[in-house]
N, CA, C and O atoms as CSV, one atom per row, in Angstrom:
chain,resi,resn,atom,element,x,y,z
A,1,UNK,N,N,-12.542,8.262,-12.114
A,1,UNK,CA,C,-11.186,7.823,-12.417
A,1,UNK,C,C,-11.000,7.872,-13.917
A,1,UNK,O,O,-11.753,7.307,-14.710
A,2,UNK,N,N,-9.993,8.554,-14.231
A,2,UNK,CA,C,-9.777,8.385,-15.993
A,2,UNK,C,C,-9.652,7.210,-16.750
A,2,UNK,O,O,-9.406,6.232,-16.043
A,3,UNK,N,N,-9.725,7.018,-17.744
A,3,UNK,CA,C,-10.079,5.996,-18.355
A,3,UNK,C,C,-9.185,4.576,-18.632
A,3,UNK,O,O,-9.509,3.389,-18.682
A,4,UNK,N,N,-7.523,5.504,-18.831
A,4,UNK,CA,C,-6.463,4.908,-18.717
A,4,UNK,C,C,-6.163,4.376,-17.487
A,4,UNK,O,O,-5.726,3.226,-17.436
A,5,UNK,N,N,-6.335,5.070,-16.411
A,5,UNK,CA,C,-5.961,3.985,-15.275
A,5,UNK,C,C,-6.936,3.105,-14.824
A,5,UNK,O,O,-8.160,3.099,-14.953
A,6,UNK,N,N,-6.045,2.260,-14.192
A,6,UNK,CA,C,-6.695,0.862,-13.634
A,6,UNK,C,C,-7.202,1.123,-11.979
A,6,UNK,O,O,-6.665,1.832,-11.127
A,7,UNK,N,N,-8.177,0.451,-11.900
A,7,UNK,CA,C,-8.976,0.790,-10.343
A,7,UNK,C,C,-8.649,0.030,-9.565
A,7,UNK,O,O,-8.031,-0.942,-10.001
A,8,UNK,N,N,-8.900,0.109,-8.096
A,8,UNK,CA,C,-7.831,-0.641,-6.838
A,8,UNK,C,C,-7.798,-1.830,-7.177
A,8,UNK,O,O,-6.813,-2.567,-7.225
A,9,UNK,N,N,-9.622,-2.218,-7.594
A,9,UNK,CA,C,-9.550,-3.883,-7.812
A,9,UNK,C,C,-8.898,-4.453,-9.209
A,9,UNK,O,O,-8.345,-5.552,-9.244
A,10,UNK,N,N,-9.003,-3.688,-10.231
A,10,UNK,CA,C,-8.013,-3.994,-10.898
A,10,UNK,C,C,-6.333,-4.075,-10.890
A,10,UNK,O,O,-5.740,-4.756,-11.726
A,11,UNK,N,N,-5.631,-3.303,-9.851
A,11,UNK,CA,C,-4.379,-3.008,-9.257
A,11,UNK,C,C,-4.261,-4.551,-8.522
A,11,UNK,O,O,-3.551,-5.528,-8.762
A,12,UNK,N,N,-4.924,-4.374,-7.883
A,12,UNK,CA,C,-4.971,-6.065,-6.977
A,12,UNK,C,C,-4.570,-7.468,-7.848
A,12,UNK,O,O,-3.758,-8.324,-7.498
A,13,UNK,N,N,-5.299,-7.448,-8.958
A,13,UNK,CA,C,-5.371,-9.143,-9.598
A,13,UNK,C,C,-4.115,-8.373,-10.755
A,13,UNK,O,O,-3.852,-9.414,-11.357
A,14,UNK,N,N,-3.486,-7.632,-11.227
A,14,UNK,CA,C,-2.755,-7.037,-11.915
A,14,UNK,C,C,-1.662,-5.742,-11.335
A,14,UNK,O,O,-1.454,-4.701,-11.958
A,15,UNK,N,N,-0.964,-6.158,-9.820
A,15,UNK,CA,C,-0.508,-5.143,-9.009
A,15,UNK,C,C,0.812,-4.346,-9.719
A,15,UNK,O,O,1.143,-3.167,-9.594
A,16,UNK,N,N,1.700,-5.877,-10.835
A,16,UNK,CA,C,2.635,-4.910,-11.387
A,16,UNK,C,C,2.657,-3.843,-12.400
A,16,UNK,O,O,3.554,-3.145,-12.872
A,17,UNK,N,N,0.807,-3.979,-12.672
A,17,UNK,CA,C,0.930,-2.795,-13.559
A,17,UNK,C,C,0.456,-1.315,-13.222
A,17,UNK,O,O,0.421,-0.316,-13.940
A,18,UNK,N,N,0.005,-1.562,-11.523
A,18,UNK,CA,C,-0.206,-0.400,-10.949
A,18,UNK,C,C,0.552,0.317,-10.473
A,18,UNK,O,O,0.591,1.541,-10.353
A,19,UNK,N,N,1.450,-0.807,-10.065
A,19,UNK,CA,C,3.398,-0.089,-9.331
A,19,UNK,C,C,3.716,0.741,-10.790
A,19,UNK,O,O,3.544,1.952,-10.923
A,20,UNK,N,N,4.167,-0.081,-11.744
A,20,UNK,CA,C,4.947,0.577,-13.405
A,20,UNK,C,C,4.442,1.909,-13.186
A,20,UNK,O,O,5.193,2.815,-12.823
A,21,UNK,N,N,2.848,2.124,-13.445
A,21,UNK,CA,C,1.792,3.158,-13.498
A,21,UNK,C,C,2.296,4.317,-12.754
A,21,UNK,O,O,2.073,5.477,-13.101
A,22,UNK,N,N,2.962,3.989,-11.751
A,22,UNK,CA,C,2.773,5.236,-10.773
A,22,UNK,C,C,3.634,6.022,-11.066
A,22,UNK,O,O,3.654,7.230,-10.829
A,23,UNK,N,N,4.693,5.142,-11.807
A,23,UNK,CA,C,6.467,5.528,-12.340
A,23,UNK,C,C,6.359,6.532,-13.819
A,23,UNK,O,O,6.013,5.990,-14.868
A,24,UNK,N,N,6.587,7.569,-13.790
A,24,UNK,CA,C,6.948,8.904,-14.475
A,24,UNK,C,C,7.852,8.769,-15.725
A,24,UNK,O,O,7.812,9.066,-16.919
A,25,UNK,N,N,8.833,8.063,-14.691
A,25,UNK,CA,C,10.375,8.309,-15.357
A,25,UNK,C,C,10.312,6.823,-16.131
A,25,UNK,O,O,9.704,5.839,-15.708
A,26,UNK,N,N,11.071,6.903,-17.338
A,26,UNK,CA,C,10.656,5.939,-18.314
A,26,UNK,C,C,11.788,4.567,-17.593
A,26,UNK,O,O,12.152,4.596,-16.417
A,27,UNK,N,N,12.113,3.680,-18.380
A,27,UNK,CA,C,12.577,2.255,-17.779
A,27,UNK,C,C,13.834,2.575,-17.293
A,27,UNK,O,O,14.663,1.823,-17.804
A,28,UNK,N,N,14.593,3.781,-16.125
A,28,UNK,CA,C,16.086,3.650,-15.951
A,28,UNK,C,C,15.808,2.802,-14.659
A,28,UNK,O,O,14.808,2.743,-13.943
A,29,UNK,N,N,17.085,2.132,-14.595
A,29,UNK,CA,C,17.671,1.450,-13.386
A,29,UNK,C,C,18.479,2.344,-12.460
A,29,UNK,O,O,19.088,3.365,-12.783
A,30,UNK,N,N,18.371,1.716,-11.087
A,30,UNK,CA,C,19.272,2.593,-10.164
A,30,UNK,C,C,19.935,1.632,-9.071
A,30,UNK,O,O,20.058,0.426,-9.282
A,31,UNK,N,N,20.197,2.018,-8.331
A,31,UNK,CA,C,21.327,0.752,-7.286
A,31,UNK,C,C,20.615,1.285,-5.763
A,31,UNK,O,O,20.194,2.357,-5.327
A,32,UNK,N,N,20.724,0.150,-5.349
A,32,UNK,CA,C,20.545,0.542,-3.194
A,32,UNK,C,C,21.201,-0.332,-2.605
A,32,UNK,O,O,21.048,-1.552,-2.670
A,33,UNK,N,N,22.118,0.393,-1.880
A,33,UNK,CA,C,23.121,0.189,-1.312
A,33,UNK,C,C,22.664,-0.556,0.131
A,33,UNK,O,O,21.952,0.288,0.674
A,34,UNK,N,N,22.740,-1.764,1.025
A,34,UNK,CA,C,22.661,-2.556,2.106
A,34,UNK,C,C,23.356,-2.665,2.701
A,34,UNK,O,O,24.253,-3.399,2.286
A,35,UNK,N,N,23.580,-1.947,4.394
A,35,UNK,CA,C,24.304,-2.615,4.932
A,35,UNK,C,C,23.901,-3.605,6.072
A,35,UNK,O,O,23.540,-3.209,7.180
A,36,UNK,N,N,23.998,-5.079,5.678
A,36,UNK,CA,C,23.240,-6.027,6.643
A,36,UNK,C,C,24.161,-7.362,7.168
A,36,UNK,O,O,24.860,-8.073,6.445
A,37,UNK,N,N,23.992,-7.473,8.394
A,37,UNK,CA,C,24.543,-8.606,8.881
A,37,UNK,C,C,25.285,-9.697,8.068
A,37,UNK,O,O,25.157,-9.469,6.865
A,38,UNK,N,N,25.764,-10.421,8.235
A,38,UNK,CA,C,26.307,-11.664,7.469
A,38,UNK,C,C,25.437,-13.011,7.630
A,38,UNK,O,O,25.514,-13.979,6.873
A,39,UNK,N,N,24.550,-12.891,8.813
A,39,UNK,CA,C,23.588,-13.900,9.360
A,39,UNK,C,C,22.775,-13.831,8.248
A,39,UNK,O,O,22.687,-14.779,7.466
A,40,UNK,N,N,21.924,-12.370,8.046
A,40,UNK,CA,C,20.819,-12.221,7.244
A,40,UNK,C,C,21.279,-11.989,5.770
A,40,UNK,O,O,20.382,-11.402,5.163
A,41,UNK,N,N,22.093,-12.181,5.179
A,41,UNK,CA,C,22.737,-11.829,4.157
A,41,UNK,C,C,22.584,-13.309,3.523
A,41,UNK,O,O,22.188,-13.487,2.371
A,42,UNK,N,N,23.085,-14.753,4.753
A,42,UNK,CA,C,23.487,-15.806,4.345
A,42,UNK,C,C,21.711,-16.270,4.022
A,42,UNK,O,O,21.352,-16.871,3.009
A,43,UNK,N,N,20.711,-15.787,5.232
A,43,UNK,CA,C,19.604,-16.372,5.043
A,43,UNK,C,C,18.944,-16.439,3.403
A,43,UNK,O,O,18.396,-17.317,2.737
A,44,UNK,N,N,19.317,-15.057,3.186
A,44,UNK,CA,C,18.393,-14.070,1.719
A,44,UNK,C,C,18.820,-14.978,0.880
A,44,UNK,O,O,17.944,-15.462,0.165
A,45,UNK,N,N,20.488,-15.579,0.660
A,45,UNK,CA,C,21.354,-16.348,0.038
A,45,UNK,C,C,20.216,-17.720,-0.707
A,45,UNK,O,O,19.666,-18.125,-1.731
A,46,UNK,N,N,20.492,-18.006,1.071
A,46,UNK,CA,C,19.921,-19.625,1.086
A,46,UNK,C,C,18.097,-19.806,0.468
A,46,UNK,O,O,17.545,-20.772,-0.058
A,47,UNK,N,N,17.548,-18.378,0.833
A,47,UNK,CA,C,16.076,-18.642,0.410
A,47,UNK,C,C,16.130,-18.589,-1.229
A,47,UNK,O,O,15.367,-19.174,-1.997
A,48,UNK,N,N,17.301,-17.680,-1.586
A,48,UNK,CA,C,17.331,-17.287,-3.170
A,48,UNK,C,C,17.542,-18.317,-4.189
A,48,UNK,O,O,16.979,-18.394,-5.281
A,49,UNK,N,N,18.621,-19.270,-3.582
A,49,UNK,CA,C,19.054,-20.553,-3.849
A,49,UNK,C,C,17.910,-21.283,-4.427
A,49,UNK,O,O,17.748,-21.611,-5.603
A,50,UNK,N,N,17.156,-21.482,-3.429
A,50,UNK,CA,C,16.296,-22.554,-3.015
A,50,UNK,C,C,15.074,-22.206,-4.240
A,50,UNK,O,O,14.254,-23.051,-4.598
A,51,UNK,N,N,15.123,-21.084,-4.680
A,51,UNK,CA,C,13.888,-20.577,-5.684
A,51,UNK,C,C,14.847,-20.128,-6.947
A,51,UNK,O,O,14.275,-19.395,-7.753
A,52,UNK,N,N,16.118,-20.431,-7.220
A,52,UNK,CA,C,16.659,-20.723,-8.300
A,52,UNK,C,C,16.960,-19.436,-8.677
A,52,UNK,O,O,17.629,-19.441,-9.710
A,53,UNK,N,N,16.568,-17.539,-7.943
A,53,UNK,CA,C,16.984,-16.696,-8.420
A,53,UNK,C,C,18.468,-16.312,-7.690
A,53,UNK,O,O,19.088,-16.985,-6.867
A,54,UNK,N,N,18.761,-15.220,-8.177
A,54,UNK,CA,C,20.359,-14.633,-7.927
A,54,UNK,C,C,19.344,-13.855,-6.575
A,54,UNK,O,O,18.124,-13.699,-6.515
A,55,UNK,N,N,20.570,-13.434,-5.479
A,55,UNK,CA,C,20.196,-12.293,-4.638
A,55,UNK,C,C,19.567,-11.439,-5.207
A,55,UNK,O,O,18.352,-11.627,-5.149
A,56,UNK,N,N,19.878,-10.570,-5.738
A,56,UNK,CA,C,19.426,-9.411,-6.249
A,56,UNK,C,C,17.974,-9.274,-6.832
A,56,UNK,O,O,17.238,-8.341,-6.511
A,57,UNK,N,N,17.587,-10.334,-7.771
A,57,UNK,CA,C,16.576,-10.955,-7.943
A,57,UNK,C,C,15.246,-11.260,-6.690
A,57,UNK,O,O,14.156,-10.728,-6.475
A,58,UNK,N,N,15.868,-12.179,-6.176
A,58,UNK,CA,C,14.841,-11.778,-5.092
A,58,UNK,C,C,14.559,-10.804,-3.887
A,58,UNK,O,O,13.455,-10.539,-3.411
A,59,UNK,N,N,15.677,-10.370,-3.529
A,59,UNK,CA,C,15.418,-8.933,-3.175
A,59,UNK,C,C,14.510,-8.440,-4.021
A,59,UNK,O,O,13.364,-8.883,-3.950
A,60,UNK,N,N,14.694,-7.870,-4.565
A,60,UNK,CA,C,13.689,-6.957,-5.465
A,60,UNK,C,C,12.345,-7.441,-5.875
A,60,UNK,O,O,11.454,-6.625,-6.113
A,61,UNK,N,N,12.137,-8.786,-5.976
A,61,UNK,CA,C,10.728,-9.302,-6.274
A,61,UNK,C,C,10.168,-9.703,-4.701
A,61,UNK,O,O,8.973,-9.880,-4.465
A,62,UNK,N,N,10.949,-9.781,-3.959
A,62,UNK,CA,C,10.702,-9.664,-2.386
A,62,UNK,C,C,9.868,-8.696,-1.715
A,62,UNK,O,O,8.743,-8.833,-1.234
A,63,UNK,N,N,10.751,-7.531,-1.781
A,63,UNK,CA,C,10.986,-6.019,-1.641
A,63,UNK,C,C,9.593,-5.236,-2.193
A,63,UNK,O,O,9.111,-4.296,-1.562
A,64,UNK,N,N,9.071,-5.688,-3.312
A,64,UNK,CA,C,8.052,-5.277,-4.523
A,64,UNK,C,C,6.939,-5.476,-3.914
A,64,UNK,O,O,6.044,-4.715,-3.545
A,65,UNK,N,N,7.116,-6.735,-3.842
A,65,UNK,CA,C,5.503,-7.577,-3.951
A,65,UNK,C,C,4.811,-7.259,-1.926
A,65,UNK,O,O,3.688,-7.397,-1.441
A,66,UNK,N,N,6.306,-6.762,-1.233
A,66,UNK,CA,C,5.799,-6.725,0.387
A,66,UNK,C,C,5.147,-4.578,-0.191
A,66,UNK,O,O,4.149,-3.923,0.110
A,67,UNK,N,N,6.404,-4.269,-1.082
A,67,UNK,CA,C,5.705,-2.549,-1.240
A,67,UNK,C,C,4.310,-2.738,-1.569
A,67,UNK,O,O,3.518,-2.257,-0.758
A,68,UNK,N,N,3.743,-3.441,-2.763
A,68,UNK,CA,C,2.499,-3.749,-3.659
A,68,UNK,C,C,1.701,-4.005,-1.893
A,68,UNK,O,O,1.229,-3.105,-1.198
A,69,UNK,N,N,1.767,-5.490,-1.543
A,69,UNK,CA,C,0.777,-5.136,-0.073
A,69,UNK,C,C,0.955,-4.387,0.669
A,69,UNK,O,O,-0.167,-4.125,1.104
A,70,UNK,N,N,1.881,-3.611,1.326
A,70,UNK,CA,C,1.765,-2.261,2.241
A,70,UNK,C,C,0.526,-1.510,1.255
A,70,UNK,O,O,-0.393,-1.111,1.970
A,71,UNK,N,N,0.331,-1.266,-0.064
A,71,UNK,CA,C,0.175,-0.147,-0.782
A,71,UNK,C,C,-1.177,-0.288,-0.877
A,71,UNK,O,O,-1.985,0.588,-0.568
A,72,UNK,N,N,-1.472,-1.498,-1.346
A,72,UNK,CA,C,-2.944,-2.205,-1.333
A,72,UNK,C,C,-3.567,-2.420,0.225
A,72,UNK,O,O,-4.794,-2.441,0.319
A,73,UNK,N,N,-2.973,-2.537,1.123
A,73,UNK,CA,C,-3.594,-2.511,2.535
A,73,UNK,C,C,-4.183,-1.208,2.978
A,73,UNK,O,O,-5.189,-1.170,3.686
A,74,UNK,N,N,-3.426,0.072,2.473
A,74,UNK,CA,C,-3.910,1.121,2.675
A,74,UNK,C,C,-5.044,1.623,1.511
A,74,UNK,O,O,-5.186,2.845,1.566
A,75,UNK,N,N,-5.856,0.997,0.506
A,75,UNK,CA,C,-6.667,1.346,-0.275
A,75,UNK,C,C,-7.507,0.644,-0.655
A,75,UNK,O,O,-8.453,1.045,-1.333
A,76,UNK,N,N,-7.327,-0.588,-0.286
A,76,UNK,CA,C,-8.474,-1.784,-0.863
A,76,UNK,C,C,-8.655,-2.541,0.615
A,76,UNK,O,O,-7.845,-2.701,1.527
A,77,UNK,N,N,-9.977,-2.920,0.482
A,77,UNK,CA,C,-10.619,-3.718,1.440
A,77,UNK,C,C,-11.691,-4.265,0.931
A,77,UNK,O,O,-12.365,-3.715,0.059
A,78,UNK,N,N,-11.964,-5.478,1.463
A,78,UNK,CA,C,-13.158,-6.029,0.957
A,78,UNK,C,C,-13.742,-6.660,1.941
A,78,UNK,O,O,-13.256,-7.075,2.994
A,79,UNK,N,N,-15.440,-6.738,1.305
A,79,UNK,CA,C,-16.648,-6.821,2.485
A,79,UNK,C,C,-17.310,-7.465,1.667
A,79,UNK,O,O,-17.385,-7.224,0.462
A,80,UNK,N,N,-18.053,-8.680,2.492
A,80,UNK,CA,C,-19.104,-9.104,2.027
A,80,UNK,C,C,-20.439,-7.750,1.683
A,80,UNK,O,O,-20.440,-6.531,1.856
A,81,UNK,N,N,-21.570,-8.835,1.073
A,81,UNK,CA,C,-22.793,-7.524,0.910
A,81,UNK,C,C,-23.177,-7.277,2.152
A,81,UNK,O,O,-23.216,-6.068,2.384
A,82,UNK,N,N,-23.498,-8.005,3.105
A,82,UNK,CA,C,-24.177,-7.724,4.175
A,82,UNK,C,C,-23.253,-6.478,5.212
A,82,UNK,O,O,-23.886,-5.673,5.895
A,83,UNK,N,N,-21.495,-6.488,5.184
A,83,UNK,CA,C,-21.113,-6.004,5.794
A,83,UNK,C,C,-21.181,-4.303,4.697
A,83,UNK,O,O,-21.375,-3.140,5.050
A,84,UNK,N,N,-20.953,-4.837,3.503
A,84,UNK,CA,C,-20.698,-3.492,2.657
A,84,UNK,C,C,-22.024,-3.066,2.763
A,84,UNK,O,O,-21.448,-2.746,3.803
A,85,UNK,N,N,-22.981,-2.789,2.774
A,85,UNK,CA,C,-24.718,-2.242,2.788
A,85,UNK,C,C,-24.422,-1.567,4.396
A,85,UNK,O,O,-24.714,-0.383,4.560
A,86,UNK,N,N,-23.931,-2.233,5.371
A,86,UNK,CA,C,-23.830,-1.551,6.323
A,86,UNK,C,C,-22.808,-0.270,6.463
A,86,UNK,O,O,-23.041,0.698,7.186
A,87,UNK,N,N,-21.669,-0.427,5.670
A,87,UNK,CA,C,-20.917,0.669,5.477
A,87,UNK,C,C,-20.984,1.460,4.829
A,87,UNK,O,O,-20.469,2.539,5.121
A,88,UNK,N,N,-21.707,1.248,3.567
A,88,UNK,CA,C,-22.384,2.476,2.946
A,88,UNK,C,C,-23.272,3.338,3.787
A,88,UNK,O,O,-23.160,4.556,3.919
A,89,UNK,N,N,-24.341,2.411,4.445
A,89,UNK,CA,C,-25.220,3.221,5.172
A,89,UNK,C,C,-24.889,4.263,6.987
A,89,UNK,O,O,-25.380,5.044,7.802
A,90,UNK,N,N,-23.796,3.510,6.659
A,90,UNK,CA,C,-23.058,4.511,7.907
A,90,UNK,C,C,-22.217,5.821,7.334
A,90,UNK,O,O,-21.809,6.831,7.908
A,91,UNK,N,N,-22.133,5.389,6.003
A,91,UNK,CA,C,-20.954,6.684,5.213
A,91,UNK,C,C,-22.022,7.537,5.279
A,91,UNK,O,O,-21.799,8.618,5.825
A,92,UNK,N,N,-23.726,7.217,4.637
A,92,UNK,CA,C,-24.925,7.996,4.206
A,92,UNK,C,C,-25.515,8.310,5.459
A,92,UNK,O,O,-26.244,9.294,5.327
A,93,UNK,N,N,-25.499,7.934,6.458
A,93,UNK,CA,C,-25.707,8.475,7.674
A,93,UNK,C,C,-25.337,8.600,8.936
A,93,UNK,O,O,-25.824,7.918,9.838
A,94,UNK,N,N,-24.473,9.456,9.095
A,94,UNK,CA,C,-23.525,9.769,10.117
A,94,UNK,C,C,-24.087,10.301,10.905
A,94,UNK,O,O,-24.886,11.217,10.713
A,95,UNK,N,N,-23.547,9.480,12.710
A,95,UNK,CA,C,-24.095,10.143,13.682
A,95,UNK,C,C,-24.263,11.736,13.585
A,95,UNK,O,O,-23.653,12.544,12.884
A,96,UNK,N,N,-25.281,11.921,14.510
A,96,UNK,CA,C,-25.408,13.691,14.860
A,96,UNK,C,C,-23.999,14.053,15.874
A,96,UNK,O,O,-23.520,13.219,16.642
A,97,UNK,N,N,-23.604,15.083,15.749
A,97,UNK,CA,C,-22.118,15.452,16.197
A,97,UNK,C,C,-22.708,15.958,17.579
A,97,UNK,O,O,-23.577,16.800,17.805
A,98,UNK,N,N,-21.693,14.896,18.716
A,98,UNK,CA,C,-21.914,15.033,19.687
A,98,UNK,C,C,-20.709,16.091,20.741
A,98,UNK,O,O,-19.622,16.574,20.427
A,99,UNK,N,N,-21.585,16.158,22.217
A,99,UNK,CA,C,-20.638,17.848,22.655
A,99,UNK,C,C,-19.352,17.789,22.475
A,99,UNK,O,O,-18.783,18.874,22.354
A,100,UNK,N,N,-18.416,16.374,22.393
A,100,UNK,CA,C,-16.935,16.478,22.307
A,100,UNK,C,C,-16.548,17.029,21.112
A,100,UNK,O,O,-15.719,17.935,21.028
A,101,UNK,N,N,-17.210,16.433,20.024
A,101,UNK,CA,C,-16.903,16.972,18.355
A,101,UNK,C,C,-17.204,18.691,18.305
A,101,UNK,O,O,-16.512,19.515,17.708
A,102,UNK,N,N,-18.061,18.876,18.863
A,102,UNK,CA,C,-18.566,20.267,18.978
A,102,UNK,C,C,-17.324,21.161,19.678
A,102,UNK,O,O,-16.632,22.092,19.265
A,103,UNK,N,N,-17.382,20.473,20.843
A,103,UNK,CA,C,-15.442,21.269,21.593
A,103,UNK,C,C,-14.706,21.571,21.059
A,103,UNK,O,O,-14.046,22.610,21.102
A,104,UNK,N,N,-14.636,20.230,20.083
A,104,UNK,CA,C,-13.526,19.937,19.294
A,104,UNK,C,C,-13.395,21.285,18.068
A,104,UNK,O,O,-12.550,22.179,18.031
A,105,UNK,N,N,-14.037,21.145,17.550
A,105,UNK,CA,C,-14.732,22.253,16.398
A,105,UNK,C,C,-14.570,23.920,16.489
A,105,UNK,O,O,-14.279,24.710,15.591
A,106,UNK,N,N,-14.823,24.131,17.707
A,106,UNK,CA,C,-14.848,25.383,18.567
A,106,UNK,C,C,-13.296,25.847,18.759
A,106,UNK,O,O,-12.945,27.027,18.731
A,107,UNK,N,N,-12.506,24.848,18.939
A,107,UNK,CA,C,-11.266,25.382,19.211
A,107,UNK,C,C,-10.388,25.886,18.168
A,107,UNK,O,O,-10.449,25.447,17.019
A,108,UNK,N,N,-9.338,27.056,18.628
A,108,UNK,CA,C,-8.705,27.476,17.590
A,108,UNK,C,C,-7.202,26.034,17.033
A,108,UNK,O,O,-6.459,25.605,17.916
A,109,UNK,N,N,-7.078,25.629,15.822
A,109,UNK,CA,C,-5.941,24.654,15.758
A,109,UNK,C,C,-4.925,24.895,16.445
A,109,UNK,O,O,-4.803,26.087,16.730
A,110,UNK,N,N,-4.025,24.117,16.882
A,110,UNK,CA,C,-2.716,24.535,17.512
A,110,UNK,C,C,-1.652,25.225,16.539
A,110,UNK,O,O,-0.695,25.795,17.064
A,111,UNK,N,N,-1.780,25.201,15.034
A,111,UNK,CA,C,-1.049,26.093,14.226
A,111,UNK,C,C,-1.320,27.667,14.115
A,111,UNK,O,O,-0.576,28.523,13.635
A,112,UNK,N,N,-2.703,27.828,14.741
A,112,UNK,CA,C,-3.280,28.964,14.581
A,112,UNK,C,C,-2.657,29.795,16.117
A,112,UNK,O,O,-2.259,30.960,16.081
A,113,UNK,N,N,-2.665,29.274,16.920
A,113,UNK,CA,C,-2.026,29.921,18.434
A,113,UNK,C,C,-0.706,30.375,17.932
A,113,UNK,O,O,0.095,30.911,18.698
């Protein structure tokens, strides 16, 4: 990994600077347009209230922090030693490929037909 970027576990305890990171385009703003119930509109209201920001505000720090865990669920995991020693040693030794994988292997892809 280059030197400048930050690694998953660093992304984790510091996630808004891995989101910024990923971003190209320097600090512009842009708009997204909602079209949502009046029920769930009043809820977002009442939770926003209650934590002293404007809508918009928490939308977006809402919105962020659920993108940041989708993003981190798909790249970071953590294991104790006892479980991580076992997953290394399954990465370092992988079953012998049995007759289904072998079938599997043998066949032409379905893009190729």
């Amino acid at each position: 990994m280059a030197k400048n970027r930050s690694s998953s576990t660093e992304a984790f305890g510091n996630a808004g600077a891995a989101v910024a990171e990923r971003s190209s385009v320097a600090d512009t703003k842009g708009s997204i347009n909602l079209r949502i119930e009046a029920n769930t509109r009043q809820l977002i209201d009442d939770a926003a209230a209650i934590l002293g920001k404007t809508r918009t505000e928490f939308m977006i720090e809402t919105a962020r922090q659920h993108a940041i865990d989708v993003l981190l669920d798909q790249r970071l995991f953590v294991l104790d030693t006892k479980r991580y020693d076992a997953f290394v040693h399954a990465l370092d030794n992988p079953p012998a490929p049995g007759p289904k994988l072998r079938s599997l292997l043998r066949r032409a892809p379905a893009w190729q037909k």
